[in-house]
Biopython code that builds the backbone (N, CA, C, O; Angstrom):
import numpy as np
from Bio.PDB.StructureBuilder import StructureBuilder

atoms = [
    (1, "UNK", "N", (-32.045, 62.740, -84.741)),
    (1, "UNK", "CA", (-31.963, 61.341, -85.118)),
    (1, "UNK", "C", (-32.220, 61.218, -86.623)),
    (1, "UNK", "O", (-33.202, 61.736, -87.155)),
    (2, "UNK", "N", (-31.285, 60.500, -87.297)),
    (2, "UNK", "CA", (-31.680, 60.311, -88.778)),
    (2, "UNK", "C", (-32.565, 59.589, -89.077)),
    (2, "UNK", "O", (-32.488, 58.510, -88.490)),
    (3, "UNK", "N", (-33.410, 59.684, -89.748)),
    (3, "UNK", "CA", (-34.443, 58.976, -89.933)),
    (3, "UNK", "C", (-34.256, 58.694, -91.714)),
    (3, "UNK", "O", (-33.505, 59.419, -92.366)),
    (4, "UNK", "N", (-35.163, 57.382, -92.460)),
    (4, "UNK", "CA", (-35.367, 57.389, -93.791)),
    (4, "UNK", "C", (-36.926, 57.342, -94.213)),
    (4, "UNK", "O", (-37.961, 56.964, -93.663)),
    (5, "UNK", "N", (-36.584, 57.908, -95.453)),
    (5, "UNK", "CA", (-38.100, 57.869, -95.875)),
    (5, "UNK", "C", (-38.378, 56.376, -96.348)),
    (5, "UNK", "O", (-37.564, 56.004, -97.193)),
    (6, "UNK", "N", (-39.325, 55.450, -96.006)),
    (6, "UNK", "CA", (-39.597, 54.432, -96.727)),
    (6, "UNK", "C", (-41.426, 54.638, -96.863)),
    (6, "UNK", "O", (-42.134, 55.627, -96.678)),
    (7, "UNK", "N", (-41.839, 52.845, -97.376)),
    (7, "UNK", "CA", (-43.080, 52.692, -97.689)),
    (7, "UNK", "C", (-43.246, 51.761, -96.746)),
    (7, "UNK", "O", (-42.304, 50.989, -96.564)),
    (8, "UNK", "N", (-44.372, 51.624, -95.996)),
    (8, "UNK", "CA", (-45.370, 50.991, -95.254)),
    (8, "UNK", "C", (-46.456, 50.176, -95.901)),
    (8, "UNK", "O", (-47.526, 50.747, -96.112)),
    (9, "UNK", "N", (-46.352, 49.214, -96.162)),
    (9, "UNK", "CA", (-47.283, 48.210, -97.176)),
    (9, "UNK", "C", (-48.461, 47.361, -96.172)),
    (9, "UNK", "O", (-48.345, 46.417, -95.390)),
    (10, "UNK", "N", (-49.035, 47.772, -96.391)),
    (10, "UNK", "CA", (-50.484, 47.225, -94.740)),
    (10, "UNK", "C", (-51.186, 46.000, -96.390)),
    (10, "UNK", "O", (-51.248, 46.150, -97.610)),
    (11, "UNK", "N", (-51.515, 45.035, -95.522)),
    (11, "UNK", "CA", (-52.396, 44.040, -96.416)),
    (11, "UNK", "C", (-52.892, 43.565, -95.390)),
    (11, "UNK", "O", (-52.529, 43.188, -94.275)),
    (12, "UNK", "N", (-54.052, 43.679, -96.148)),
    (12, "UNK", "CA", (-55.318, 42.830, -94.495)),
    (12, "UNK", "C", (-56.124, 41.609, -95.405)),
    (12, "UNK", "O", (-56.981, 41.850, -96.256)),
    (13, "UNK", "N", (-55.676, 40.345, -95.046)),
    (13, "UNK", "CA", (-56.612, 39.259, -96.089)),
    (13, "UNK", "C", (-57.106, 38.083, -95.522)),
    (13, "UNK", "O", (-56.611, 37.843, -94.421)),
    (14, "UNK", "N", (-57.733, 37.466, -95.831)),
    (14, "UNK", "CA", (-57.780, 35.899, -95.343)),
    (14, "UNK", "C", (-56.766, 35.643, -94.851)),
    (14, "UNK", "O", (-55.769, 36.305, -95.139)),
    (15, "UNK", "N", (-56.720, 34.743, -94.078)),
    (15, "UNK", "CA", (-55.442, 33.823, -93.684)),
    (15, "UNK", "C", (-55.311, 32.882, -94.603)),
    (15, "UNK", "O", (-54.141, 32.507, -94.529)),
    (16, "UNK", "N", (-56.067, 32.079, -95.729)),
    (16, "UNK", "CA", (-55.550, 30.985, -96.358)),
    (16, "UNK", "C", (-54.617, 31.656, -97.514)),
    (16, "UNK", "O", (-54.138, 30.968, -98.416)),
    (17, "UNK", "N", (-54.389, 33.137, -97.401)),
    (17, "UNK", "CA", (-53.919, 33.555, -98.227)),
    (17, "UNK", "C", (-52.241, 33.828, -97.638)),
    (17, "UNK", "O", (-51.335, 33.937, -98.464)),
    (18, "UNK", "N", (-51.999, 33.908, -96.334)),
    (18, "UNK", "CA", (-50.791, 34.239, -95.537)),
    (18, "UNK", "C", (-49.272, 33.305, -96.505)),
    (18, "UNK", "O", (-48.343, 33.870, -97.083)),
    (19, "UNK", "N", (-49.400, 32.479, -96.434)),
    (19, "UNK", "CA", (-48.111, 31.646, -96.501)),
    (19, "UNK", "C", (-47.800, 31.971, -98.163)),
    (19, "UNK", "O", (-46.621, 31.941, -98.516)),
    (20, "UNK", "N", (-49.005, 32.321, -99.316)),
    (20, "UNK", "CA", (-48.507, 32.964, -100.624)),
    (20, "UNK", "C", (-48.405, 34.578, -100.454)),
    (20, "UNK", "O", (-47.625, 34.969, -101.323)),
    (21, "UNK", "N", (-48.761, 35.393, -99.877)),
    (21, "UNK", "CA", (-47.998, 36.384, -99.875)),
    (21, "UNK", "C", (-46.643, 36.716, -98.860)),
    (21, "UNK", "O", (-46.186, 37.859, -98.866)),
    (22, "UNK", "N", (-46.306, 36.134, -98.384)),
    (22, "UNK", "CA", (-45.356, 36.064, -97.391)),
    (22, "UNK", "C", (-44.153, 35.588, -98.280)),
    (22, "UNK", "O", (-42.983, 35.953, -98.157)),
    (23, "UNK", "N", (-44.603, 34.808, -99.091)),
    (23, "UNK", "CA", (-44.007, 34.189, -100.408)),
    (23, "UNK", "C", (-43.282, 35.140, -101.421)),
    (23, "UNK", "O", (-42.173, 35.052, -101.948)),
    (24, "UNK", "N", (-44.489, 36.281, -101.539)),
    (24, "UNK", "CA", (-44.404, 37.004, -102.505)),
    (24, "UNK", "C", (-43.541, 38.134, -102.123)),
    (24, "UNK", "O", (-42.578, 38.491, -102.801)),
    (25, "UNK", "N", (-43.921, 38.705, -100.983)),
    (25, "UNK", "CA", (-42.872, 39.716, -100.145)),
    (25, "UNK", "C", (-41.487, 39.244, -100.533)),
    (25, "UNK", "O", (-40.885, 40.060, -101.231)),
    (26, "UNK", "N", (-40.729, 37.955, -100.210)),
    (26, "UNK", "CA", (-39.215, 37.945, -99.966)),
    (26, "UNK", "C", (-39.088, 37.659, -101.870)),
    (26, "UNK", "O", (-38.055, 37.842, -102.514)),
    (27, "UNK", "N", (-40.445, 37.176, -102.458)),
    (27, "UNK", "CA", (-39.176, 37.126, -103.717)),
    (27, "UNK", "C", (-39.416, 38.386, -104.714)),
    (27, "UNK", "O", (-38.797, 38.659, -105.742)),
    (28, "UNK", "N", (-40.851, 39.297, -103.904)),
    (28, "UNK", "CA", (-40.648, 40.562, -104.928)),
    (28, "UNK", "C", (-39.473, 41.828, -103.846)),
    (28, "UNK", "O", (-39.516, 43.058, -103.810)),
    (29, "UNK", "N", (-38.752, 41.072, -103.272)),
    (29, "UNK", "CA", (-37.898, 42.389, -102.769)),
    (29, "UNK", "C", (-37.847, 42.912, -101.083)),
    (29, "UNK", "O", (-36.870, 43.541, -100.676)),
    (30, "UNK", "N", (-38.955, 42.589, -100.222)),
    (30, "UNK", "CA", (-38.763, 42.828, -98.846)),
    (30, "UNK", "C", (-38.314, 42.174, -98.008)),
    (30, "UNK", "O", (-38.570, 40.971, -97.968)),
    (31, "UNK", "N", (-37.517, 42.771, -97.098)),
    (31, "UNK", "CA", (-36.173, 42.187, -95.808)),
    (31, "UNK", "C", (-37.017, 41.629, -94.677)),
    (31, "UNK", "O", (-36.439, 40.909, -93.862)),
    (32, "UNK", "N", (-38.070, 41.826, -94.555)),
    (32, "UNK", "CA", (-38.786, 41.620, -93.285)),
    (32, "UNK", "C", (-40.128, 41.724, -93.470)),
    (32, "UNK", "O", (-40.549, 42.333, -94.453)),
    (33, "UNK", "N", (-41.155, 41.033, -92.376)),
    (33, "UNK", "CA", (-42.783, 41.418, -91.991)),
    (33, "UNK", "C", (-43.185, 41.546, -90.617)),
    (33, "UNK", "O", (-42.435, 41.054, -89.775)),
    (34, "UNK", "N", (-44.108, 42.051, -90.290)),
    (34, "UNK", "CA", (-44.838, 41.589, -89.005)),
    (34, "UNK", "C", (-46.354, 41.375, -89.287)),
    (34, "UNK", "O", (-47.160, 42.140, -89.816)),
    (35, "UNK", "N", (-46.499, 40.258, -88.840)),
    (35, "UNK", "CA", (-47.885, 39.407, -89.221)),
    (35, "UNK", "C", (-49.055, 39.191, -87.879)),
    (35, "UNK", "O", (-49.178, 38.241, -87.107)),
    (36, "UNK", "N", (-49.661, 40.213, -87.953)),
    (36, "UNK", "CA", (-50.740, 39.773, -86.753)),
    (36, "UNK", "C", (-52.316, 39.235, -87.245)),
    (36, "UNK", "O", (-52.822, 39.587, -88.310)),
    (37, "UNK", "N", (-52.860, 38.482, -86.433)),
    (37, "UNK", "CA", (-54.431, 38.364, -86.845)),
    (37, "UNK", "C", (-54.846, 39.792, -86.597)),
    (37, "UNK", "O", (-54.355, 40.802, -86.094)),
    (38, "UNK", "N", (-56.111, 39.376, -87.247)),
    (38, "UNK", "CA", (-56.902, 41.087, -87.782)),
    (38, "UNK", "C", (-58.730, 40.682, -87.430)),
    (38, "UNK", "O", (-58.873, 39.501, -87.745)),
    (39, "UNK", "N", (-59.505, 41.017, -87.129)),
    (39, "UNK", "CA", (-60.708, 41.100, -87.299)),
    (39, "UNK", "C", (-61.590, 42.044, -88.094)),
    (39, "UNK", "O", (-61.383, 43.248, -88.242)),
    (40, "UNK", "N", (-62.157, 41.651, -88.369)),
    (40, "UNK", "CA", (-62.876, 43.440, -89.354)),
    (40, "UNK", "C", (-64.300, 42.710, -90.208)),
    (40, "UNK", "O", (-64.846, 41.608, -90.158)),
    (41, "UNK", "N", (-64.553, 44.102, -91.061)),
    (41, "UNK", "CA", (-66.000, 43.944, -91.878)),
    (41, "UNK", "C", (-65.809, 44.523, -92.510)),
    (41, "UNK", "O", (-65.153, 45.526, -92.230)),
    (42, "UNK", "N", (-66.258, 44.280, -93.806)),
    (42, "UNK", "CA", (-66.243, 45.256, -94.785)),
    (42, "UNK", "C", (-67.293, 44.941, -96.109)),
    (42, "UNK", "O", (-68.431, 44.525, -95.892)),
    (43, "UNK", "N", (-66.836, 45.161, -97.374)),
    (43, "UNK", "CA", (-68.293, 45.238, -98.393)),
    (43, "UNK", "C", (-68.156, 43.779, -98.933)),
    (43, "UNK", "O", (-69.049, 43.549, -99.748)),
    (44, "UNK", "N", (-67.559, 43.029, -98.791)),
    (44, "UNK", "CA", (-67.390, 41.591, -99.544)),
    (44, "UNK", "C", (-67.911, 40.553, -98.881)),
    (44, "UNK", "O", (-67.928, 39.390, -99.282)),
    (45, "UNK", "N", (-68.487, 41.105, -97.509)),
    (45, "UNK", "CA", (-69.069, 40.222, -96.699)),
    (45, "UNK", "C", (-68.841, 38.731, -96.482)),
    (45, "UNK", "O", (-68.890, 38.249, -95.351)),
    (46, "UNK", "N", (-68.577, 37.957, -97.637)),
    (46, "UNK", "CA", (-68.343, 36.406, -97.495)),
    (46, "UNK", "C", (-66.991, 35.981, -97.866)),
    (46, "UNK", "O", (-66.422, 36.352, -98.892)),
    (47, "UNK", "N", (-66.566, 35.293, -97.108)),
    (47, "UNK", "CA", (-64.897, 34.641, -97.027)),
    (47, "UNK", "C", (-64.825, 33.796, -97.820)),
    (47, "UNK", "O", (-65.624, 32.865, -97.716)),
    (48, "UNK", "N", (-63.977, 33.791, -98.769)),
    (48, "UNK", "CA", (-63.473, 32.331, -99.512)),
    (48, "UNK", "C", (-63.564, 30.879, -98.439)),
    (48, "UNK", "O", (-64.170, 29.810, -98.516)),
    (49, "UNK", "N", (-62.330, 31.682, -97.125)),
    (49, "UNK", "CA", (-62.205, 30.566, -96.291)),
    (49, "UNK", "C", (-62.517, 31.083, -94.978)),
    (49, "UNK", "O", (-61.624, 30.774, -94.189)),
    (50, "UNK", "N", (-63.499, 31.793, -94.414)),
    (50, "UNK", "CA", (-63.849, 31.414, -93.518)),
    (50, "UNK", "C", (-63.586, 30.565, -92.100)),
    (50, "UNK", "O", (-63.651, 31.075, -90.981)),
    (51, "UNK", "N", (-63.218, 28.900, -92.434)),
    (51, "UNK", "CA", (-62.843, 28.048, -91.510)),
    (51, "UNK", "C", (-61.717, 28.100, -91.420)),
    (51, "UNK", "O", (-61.112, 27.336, -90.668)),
    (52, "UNK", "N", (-61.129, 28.985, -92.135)),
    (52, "UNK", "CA", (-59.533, 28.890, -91.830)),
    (52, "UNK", "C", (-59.163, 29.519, -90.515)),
    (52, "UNK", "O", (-58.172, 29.051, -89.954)),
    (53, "UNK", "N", (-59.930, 30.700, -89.826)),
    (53, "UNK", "CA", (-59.860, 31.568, -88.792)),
    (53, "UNK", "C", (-59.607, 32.804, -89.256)),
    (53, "UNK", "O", (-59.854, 33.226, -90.385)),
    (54, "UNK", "N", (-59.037, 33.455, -88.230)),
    (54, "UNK", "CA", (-59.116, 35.169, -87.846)),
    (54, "UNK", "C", (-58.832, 35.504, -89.524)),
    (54, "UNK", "O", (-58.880, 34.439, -90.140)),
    (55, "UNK", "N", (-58.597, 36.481, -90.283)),
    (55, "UNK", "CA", (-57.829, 36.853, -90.897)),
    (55, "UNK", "C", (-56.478, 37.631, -90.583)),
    (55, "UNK", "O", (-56.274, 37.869, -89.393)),
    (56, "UNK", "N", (-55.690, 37.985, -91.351)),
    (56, "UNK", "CA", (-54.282, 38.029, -91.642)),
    (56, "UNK", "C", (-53.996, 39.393, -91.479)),
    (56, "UNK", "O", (-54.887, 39.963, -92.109)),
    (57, "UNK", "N", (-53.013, 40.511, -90.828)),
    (57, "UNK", "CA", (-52.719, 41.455, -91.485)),
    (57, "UNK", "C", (-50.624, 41.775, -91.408)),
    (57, "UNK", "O", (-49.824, 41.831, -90.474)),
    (58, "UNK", "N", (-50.520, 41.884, -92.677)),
    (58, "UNK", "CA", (-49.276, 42.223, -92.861)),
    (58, "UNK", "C", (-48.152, 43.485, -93.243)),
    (58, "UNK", "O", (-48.166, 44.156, -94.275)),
    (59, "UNK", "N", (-47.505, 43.561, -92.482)),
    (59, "UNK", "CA", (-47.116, 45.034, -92.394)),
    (59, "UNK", "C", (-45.421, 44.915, -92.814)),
    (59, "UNK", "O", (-44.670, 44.248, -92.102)),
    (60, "UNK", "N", (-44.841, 45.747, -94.235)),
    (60, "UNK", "CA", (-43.809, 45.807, -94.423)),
    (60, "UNK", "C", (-42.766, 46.839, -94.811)),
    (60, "UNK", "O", (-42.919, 47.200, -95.978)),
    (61, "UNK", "N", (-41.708, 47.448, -94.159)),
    (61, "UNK", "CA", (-41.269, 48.189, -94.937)),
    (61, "UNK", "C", (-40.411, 48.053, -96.145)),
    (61, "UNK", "O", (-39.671, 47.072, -96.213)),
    (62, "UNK", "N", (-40.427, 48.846, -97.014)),
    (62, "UNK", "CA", (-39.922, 48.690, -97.896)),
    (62, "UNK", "C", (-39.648, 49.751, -98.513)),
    (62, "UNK", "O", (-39.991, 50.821, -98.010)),
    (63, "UNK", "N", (-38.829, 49.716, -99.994)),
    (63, "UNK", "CA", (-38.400, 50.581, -100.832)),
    (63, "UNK", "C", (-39.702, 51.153, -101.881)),
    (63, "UNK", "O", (-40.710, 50.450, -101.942)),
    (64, "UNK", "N", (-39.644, 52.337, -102.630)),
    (64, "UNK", "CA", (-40.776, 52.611, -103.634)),
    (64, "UNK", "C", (-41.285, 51.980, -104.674)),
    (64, "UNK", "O", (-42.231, 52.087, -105.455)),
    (65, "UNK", "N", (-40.349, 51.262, -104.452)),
    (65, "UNK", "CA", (-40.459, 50.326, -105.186)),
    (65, "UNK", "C", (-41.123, 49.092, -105.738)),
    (65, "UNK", "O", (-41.817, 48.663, -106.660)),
    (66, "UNK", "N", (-40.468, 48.764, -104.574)),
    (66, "UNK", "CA", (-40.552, 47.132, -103.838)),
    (66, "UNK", "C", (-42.115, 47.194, -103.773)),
    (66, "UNK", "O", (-42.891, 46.419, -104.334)),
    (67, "UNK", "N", (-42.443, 48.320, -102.941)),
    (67, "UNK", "CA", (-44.295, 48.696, -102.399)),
    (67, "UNK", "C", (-45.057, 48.604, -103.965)),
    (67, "UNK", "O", (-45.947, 47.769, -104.131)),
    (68, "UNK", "N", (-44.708, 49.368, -104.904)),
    (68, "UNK", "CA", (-45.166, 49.454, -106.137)),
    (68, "UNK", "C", (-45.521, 48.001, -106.641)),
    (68, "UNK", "O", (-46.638, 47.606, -106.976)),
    (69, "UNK", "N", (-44.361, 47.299, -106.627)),
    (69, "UNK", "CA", (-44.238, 46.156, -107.192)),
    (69, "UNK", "C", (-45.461, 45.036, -106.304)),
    (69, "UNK", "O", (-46.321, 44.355, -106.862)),
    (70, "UNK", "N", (-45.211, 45.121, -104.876)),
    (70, "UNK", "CA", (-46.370, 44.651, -104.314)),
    (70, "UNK", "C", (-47.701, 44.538, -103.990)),
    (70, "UNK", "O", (-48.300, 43.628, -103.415)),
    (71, "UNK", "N", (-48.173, 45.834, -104.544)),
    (71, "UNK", "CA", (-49.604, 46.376, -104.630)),
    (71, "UNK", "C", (-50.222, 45.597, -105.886)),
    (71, "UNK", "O", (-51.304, 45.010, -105.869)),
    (72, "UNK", "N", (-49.240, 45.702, -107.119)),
    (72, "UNK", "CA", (-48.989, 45.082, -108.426)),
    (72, "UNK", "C", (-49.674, 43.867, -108.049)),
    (72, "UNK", "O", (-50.866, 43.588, -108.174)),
    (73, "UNK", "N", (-48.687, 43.164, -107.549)),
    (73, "UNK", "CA", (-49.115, 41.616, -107.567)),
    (73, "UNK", "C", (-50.488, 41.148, -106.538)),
    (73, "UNK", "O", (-51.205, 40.169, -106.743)),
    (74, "UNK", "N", (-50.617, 42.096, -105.439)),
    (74, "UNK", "CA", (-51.526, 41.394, -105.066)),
    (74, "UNK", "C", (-52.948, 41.956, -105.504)),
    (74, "UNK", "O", (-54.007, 41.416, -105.183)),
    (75, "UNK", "N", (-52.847, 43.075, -106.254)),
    (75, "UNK", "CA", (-53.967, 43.355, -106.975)),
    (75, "UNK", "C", (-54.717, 42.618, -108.261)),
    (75, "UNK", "O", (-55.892, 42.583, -108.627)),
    (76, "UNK", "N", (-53.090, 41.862, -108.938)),
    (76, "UNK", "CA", (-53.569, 41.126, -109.511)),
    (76, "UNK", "C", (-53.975, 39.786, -109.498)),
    (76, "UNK", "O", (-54.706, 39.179, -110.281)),
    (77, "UNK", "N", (-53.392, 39.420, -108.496)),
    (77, "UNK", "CA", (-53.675, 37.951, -108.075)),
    (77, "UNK", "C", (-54.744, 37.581, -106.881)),
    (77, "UNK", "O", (-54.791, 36.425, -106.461)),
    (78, "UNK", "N", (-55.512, 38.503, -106.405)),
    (78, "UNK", "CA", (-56.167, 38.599, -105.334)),
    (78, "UNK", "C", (-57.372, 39.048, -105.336)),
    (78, "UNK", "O", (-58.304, 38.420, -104.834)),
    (79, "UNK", "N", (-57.518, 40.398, -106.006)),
    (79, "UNK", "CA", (-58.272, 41.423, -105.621)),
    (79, "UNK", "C", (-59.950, 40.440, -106.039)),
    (79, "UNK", "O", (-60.980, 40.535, -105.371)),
    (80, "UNK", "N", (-59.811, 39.762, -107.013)),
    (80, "UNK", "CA", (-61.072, 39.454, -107.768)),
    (80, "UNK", "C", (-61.509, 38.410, -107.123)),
    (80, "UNK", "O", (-62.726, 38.591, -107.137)),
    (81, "UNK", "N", (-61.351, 37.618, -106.671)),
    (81, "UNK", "CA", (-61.544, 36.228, -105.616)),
    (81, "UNK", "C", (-61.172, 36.569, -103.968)),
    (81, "UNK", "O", (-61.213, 35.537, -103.298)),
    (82, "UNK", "N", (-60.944, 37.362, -103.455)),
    (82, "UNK", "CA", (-60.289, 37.454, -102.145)),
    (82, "UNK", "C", (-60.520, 38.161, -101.611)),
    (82, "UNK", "O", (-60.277, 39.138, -102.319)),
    (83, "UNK", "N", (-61.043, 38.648, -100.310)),
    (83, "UNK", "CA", (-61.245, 40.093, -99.440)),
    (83, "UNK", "C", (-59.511, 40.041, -98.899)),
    (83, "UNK", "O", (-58.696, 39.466, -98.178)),
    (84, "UNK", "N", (-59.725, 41.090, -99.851)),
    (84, "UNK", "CA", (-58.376, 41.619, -99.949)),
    (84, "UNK", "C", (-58.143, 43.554, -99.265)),
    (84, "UNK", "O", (-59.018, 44.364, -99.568)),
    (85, "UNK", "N", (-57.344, 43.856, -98.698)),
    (85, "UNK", "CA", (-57.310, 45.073, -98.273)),
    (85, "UNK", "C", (-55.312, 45.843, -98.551)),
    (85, "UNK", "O", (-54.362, 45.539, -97.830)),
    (86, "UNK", "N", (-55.277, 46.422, -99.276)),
    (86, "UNK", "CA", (-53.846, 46.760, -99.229)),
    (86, "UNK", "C", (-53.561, 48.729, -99.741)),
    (86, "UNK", "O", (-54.019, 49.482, -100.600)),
    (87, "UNK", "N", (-52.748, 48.813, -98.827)),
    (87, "UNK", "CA", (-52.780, 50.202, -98.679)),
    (87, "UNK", "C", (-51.471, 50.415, -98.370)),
    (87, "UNK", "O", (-50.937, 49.592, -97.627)),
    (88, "UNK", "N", (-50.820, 51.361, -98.787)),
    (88, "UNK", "CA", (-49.093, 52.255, -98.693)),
    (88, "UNK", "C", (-49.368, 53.976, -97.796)),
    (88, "UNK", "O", (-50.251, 54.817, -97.968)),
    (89, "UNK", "N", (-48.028, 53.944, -96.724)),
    (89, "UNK", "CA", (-48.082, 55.110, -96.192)),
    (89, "UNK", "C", (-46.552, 55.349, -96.536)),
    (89, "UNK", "O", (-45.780, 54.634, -97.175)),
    (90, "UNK", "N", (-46.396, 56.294, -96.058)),
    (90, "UNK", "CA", (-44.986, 56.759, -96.015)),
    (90, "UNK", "C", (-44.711, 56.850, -94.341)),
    (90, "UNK", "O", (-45.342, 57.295, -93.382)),
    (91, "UNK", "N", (-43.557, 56.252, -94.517)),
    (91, "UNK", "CA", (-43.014, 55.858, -92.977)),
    (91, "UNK", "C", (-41.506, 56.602, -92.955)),
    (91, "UNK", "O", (-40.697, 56.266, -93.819)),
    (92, "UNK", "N", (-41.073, 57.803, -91.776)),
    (92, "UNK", "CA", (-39.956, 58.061, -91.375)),
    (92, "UNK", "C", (-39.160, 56.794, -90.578)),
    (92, "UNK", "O", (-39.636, 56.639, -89.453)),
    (93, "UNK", "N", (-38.085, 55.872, -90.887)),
    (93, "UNK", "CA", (-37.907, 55.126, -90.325)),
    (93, "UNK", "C", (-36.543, 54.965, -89.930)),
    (93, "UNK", "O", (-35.672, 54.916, -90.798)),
    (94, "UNK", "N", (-36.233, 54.869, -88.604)),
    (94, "UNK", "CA", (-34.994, 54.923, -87.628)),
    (94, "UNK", "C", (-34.245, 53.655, -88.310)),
    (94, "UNK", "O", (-34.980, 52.890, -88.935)),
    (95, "UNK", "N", (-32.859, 53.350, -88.257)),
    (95, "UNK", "CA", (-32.462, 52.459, -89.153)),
    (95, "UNK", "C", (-32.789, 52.128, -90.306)),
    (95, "UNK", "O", (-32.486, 50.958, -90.542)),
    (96, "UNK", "N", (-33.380, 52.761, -91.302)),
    (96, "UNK", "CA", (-34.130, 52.721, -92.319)),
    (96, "UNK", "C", (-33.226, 51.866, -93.480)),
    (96, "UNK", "O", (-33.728, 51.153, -94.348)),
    (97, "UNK", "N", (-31.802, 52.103, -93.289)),
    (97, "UNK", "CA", (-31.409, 51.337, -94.425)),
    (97, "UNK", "C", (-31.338, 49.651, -94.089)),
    (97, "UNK", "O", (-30.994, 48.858, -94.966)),
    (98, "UNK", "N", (-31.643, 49.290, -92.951)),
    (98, "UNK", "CA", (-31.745, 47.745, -93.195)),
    (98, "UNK", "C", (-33.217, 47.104, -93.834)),
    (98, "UNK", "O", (-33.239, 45.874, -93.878)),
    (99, "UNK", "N", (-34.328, 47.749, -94.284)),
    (99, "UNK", "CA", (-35.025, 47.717, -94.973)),
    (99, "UNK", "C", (-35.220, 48.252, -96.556)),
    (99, "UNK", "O", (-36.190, 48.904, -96.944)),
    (100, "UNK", "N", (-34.227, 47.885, -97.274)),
    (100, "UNK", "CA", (-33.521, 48.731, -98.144)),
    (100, "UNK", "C", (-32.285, 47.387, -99.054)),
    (100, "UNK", "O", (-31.487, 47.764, -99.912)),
]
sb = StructureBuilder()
sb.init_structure("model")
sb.init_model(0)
sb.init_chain("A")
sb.init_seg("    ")
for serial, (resi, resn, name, xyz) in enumerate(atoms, 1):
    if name == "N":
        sb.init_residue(resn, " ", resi, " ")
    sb.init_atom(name, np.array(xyz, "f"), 0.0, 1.0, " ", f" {name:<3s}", serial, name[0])
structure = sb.get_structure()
């Protein structure tokens, strides 16, 4: 089976943050997401928003690009105000060029 090499872009954040990076995905370059709630803990202990509910996690494939470019932005627009979590794998992926 042919498979492609792509990038796997995992972001785990608040939810009041969902609807601007979801934003940011289609206009820095990605075809698609899958968006589930997330629970977790980690060193930042206190939520911006809190009452908003669960937090967010978003999962995309993409080009080397595209991932580059997205780490970019939400590092810069996020990282300092936001429990923010974002991490790249490399993904063999079946149909790979419709993410592309």
């Amino acid at each position: 089976m042919h498979t492609v090499t792509l990038k796997l872009v995992t972001i785990v954040t608040e939810r009041i943050l969902k609807d601007h990076l979801l934003r940011a995905l289609e206009e820095l370059g990605a075809k698609g997401y899958t968006l589930t709630k997330a629970q977790g803990e980690g060193s930042r202990g206190v939520r911006v928003s809190e009452w908003e509910g669960s937090d967010t996690k978003i999962e995309t494939l993409v080009s080397e690009d595209v991932a580059k470019a997205l780490v970019a932005h939400v590092a810069e627009k996020y990282f300092e105000h936001y429990a923010v979590i974002v991490y790249v794998q490399d993904a063999e992926v079946v149909r790979g060029d419709k993410y592309i």
